[in-house]
Phi, psi and omega in degrees: 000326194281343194301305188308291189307331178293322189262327173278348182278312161000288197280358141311309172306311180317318199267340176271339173292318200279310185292334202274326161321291149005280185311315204282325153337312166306318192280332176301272156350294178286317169285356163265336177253016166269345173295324195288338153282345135312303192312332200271296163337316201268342203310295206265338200226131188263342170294318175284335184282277176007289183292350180265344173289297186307341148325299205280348164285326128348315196282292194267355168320311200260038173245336191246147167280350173187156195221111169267130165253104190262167174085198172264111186303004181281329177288327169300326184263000186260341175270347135295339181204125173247137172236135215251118172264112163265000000 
């Protein structure tokens, strides 16, 4: 009996190991086709780029105690993604 009891919790644990797989799959998946879709946004706009840099920077600002800038950063970043002001 206990032999019995030993192999269903197994096959429980296993179907819950499957399920969680599952989940995280979907979520893997979905955050592959929302990146893929910023990217295709950011492809043609350079603006849209602009703004997914100031995010991640933003991000990572708020992991460090300090960030030293030499210049302006508008120059820093405009000498990274030159952007057509008309």
């Amino acid at each position: 009996m206990k032999e019995i009891k030993t192999i269903l919790s197994k096959v429980v644990e296993a179907e819950k190991a499957a399920q969680a797989n599952v989940v995280r799959h979907r979520e893997e998946t979905a955050a592959t086709g929302s990146m893929l879709n910023i990217a295709k946004v950011i492809k043609d706009n350079p603006v849209a780029l602009r703004l997914k840099e100031l995010e991640v920077l933003e991000r990572v600002a708020e992991k460090i105690d300090r960030i030293q800038v030499n210049g302006s950063l508008d120059s820093i970043l405009t000498d990274l993604i030159p952007i057509d002001r008309q």
